[in-house]
N, C-alpha and C positions, 0 to 999 in steps of 0.2 A: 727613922725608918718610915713612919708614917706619912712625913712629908715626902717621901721618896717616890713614896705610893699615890701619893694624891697627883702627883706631879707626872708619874706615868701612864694615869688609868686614860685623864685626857688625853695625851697626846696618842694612844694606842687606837683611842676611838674617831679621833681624827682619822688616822691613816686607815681606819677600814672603812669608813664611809668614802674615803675619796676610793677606795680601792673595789668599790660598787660600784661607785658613778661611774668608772672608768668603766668598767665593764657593760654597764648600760649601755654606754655609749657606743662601745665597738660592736654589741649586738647590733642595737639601731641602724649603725652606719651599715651594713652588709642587707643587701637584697634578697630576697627570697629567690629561688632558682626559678627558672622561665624555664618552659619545653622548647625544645629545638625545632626550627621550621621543616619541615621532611622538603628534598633538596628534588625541583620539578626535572624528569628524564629527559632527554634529547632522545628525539623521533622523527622521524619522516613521515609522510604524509600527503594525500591527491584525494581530491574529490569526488565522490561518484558520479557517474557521466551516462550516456547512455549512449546509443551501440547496435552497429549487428554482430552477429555471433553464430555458428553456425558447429554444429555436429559433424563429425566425419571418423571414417575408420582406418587405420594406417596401421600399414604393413613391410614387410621388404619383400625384394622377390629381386632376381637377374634377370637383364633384357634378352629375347631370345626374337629371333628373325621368325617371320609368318611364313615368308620361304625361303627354302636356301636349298641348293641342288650338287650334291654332287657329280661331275661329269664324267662319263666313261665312255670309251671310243667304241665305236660300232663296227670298224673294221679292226682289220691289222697291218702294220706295217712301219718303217721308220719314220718319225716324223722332221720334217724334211723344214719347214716351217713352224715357229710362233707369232700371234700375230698381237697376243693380249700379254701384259704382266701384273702381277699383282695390283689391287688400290684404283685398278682399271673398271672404270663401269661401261656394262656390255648392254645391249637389248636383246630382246628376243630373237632368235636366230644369227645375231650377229657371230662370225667363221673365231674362233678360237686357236685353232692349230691346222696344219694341214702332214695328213701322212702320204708316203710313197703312193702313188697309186697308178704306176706302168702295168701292173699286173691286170687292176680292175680296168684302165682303160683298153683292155688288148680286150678281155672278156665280151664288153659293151660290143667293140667293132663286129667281133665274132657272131654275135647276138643277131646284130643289126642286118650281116652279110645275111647269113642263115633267114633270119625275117624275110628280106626284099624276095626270095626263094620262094620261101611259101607262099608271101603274098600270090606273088605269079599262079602259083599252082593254084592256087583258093580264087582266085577271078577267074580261071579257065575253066574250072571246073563246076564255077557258079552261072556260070553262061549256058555250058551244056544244062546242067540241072534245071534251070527257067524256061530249056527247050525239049524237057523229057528226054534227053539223049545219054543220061547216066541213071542207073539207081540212087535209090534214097542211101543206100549203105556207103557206096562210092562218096557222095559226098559229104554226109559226114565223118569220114574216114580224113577227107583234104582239111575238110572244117577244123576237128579236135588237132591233126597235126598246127594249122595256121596260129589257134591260140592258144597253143603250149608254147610256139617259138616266139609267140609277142609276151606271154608272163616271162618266157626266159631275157627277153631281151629287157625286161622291166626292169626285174629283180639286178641285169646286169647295169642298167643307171641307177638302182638303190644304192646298188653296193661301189660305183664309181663316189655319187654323192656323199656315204658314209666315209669317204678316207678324209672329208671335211667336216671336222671337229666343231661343234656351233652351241653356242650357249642356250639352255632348253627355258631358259628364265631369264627378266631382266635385272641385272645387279650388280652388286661387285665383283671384281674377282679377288676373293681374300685369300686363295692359296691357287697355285703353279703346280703342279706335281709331275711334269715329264720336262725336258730340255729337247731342244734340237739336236738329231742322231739318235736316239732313244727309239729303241723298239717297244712298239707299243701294241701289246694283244685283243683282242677284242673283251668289252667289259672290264677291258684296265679302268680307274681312275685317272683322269686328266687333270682337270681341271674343281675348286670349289668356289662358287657362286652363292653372295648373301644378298638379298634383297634387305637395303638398310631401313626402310619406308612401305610400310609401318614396323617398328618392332615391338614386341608383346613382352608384357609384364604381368609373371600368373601368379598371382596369392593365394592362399589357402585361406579363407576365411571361417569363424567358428559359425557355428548354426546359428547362434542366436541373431546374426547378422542379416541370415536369409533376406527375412522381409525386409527387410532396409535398402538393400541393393536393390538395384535395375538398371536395365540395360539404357546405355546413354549416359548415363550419368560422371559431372565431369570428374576428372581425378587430376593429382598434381604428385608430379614426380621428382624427389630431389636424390641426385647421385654423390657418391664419396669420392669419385674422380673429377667432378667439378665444384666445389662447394662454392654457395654463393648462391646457385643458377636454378633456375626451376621452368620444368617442363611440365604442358598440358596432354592431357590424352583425356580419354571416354574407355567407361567399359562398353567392349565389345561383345562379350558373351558371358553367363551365367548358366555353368551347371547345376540341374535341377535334381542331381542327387549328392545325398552327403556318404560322406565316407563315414562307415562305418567303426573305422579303426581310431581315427583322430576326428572326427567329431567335426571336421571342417569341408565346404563345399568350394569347387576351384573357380575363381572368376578372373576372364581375360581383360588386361587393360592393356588399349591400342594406342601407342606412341607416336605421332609423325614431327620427324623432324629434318625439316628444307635444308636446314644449316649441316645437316649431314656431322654434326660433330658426337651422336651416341654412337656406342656400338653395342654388338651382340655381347652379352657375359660381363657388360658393366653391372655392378650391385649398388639398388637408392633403394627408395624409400617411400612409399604412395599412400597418399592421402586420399580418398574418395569423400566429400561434402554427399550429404545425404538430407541433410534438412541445414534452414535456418531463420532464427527470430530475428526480426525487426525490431530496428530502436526498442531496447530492450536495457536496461539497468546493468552495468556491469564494472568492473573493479580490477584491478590487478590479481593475478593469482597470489602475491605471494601475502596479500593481504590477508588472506582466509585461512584461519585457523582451523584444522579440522581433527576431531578429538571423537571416538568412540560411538562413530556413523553420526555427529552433528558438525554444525560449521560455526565458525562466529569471527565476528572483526571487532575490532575496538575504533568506537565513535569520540572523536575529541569535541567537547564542547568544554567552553569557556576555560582552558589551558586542563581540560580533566578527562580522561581518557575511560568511557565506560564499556563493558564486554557486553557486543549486543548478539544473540544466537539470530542466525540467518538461514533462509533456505535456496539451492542453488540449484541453478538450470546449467546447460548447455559452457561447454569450457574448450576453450583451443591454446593455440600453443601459446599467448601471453594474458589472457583473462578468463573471470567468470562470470557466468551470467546469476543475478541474484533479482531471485522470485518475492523476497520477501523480507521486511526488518531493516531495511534501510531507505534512504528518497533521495534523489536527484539533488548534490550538492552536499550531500553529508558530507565529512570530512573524515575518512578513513588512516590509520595507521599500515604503514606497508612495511617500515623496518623496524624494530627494537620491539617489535609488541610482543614477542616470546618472553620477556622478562617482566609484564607488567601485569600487576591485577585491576579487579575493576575499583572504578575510582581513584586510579592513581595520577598522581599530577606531573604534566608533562610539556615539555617544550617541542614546538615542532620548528626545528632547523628548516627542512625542504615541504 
């Protein structure tokens, strides 16, 4: 037994020393854990530049004619004659329609016979009177008859000329409203007449606006029936009271367009420029982050993206102008930067 024992204790102690070394070893062999490199974002990216830029206020409003005339006949009778149709541009006094007018022509003759009568009597009578040979009562009795039958006979070429229907404005004709054979009363509607050139475009603007506006000033018009296209105009007029109700004062802006392609009761969209800076620092809008009345963009330098607050002037429809906190050439962020904080490390693709 004893040798049994002597014989055991070695070899037990063998097997636990190598059974440490082993273990040593496999400790050794294994690394200690490293931190993981935080993984740089993909972003987009432009430069800041510099720039004009310019202030304006924009509205919508419908285009409406400065004049347009409805016409209505001054006599009566059937109209016997058209001479215009529709999409027809007329000038001033150019003949429209013409009505029956046998009636008004028999009147006029009547007028004219009756005249040539008086005359006679009104020279005979003005002969004796430059010779004392009538009283003063006698001749103006011939007198008062001679120029009631010349107004009669006036009034009967007014009324021959009103059976001709004549456009009182120059313009289009955008609506026809009698046909040929059509009895037509006096003070009927005939004819409507748009003057396409200039057409007006009225906004209501808010008051605080007032002093910004002035007359002259250009404006740019874009329509939803032509996208694409932009027209210029000026304001024309500036009412100098506000409305009391809605808080806004009305200003007319005047359209002229050669190409004759607006019309009345189209609905765009007007922009009026009222000021603007010069080479002035500016950025993309969608760069600027704007958080609880402040602004800020993120500056990448050296692949690290910092948030820098900015202050911002003047903004149109694709940038802003920025007064403060960045310089000509910085390198700004324009997409992905909603997800990033300051100092975060970023790749910029564009």
């Amino acid at each position: 037994m004893k040798a049994y024992l002597r014989f055991l204790v070695p070899v037990l102690l063998v097997a636990f020393t190598f059974s440490q070394t082993g273990c040593s070893s496999d400790a050794q062999s294994k690394d200690p854990e490293e931190p993981e490199e935080e993984p740089a974002l993909p972003v987009e990216a432009t430069a800041v530049t510099t720039g004009d830029i310019a202030a304006f206020f924009t509205g919508t409003a419908s285009l409406e004619a400065e004049e347009e005339a409805l016409v209505v006949a001054k006599a009566s009778g059937v109209a016997t004659e058209i001479f215009v149709e529709e999409g027809q541009y007329v000038k001033l006094g150019d003949p429209l329609a013409k009505l029956d007018d046998d009636r008004a022509t028999l009147e006029l003759e009547r007028a004219e016979v009756l005249l040539a009568k008086q005359q006679l009597a009104y020279d005979r009578i003005n002969g004796l009177h430059d010779k004392q040979l009538i009283s003063s009562e006698e001749y103006e009795r011939v007198k008062s008859e001679y120029e009631t039958q010349k107004a009669v006979r006036d009034l009967a070429q007014l009324e021959l000329a009103h059976t001709v229907v004549r456009a009182p404005i120059s313009g289009i004709v955008s609506e026809r409203l009698i046909k040929k054979g059509n009895m037509v009363t006096t003070n009927a509607p005939t004819f409507h007449i748009t003057d396409f050139d200039p057409l007006l475009a009225i906004l209501h603007v808010p008051e605080r606006e007032l002093n910004l506006l002035r007359q002259g000033q250009k404006a740019q018009l874009r329509l939803d029936a032509m996208p694409g296209q932009m027209f210029t105009g000026t304001i024309k007029r500036i009412s100098p009271v506000v409305d009391p109700g809605t808080g806004t004062f009305k200003v007319t802006v005047e359209v002229r367009d050669r190409s004759r392609k607006l019309k009345p009761g189209m609905f765009g969209r007007v922009q009026i420029v009222y000021d603007t800076h010069d080479d002035v620092l500016v950025v993309p809008k969608e760069a600027v982050l704007a958080e609880d009345d402040q602004s800020a963009v993120f500056v990448v330098r050296d692949s690290m993206a910092f948030r820098q607050s900015v202050e911002t002037g003047y903004t149109d429809e694709r940038h802003i102008e920025i007064t403060t906190g960045v310089a000509e050439g910085d390198l700004i962020i324009t997409t992905g930067q909603s997800s990033l904080r300051d100092s975060t490390k970023v790749e910029v693709i564009r």
